[in-house]
Every structure is written in structure tokens, then in C-alpha cells.
KOLPAVEX-616409 format. One line per field, with one value per residue (C-alpha): x, y, z; residue number from 0; residue in one letter. Coordinates in steps of 0.02 Angstrom, whole numbers, plus 50000, padded with zeros to 5 digits. Example, Ala and Ser with C-alpha at 12.3 -4.5 7.8 and 13.67 -1.06 7.14 Angstrom:
% residues 2
x = 50615 / 50684 .
y = 49775 / 49947 .
z = 50390 / 50357 .
loba = 0 / 1 .
seza = A / S .
//
This chain:
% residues 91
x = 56017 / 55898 / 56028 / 56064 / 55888 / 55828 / 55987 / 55937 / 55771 / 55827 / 55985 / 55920 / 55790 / 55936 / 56022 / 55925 / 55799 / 55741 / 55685 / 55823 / 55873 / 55994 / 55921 / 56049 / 55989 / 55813 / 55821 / 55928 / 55795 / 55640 / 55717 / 55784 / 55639 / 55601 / 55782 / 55757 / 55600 / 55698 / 55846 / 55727 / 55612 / 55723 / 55820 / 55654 / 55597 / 55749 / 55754 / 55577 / 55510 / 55540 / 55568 / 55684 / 55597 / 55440 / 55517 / 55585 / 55412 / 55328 / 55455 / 55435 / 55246 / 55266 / 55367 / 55241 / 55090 / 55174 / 55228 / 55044 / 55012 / 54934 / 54967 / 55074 / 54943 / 54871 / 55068 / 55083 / 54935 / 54973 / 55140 / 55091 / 54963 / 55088 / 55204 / 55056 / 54995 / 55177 / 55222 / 55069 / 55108 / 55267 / 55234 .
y = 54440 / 54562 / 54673 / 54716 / 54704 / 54828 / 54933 / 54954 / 55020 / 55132 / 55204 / 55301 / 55392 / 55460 / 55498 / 55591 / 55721 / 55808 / 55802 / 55736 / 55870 / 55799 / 55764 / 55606 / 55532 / 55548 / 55473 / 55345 / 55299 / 55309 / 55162 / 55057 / 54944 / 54929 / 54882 / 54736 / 54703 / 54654 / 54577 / 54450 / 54401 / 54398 / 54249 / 54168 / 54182 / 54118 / 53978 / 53933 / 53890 / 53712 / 53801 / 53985 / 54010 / 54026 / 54134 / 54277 / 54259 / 54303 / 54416 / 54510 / 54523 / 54573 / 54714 / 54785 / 54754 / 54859 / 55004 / 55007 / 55055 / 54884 / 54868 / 54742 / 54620 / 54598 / 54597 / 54451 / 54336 / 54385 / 54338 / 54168 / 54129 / 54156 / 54030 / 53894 / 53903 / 53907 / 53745 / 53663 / 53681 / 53623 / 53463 .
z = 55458 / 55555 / 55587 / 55413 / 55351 / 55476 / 55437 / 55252 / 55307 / 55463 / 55388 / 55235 / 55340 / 55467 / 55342 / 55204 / 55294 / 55171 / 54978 / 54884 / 54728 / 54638 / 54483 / 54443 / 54635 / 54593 / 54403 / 54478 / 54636 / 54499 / 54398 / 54530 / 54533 / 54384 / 54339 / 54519 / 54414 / 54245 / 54332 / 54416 / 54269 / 54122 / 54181 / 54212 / 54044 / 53971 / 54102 / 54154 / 53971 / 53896 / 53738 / 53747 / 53574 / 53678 / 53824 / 53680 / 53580 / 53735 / 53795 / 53632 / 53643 / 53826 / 53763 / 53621 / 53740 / 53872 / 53736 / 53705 / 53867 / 53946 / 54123 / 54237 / 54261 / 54090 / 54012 / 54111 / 54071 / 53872 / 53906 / 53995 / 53864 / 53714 / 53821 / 53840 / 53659 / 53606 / 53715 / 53674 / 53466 / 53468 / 53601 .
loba = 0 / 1 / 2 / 3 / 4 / 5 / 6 / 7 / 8 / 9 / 10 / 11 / 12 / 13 / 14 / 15 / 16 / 17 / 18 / 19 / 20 / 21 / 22 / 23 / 24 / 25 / 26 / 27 / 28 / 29 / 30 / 31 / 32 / 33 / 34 / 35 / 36 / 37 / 38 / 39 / 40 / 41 / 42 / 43 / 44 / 45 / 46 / 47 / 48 / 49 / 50 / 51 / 52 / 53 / 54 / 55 / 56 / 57 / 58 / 59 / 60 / 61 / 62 / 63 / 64 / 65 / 66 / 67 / 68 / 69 / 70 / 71 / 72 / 73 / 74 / 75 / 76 / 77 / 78 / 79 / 80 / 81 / 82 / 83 / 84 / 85 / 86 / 87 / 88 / 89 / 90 .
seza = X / X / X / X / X / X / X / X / X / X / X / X / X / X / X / X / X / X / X / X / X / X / X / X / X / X / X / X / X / X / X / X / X / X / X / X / X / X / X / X / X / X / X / X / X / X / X / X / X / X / X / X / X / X / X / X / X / X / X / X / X / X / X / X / X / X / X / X / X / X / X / X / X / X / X / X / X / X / X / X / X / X / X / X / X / X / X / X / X / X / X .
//
């Protein structure tokens, strides 16, 4: 398991020297995490909830807060509070 995790992190630096160009490669490397980003939470909102009603409110007003520019941190405590309140009605 060290092997490979230090050969993810040593090979792409032998192996790309310079600035990448390609303009695909680049738009490709800008999304990857925030693609690892949506692959790991969107199961959890679906899944962690005791209500997936709650999970796609949430998930919804996650969405518009972070069109209106709010950042990473504050998405994520509207998100959690829409969950609690949401919970907390229908219980």
C-alpha cells in the first residue's frame, strides 16, 4: 500500500516537466476535485439523512446558496441546518 501511494505522487512529477498545454488536460485536472468532491458527498446526502426528502431539500438549497456565490463552509452549515429543522418538523 506504500508503494502505490507514493507512486501516484512520484510518478506524475517524472513524468510531466513542464506546464501542461493541452487545453483538454488542463480542463480535465481543474475539475477533478471537484468532481472527487461530488462523488463523495452526494451519496451521503441521500444516505446519511433519516428522511431523503431532507437530503434533496438541502441539497437544493446547497446548490442556489453556492450559485450565489457563498463559500464551502457556509454551504455546508445552511445545508446542515435545512437537514436539522427539516428532521426536527417531521419527528
Amino acid at each position: 500500500m506504500i508503494a502505490v501511494t507514493n507512486l501516484i505522487r512520484i510518478i506524475p512529477p517524472l513524468l510531466i516537466r513542464g506546464q501542461i498545454r493541452n487545453r483538454f488536460l488542463r480542463s480535465f485536472l481543474y475539475y477533478v476535485p471537484y468532481v472527487t468532491l461530488a462523488v463523495m458527498t452526494f451519496p451521503a446526502i441521500t444516505e446519511a439523512t433519516s428522511s431523503p426528502v431532507a437530503g434533496a431539500i438541502a441539497l437544493a438549497l446547497g446548490i442556489i446558496a453556492a450559485w450565489f456565490g457563498l463559500g464551502l463552509f457556509p454551504v455546508s452549515i445552511i445545508c446542515c441546518l435545512v437537514v436539522l429543522v427539516i428532521e426536527y418538523a417531521i419527528n
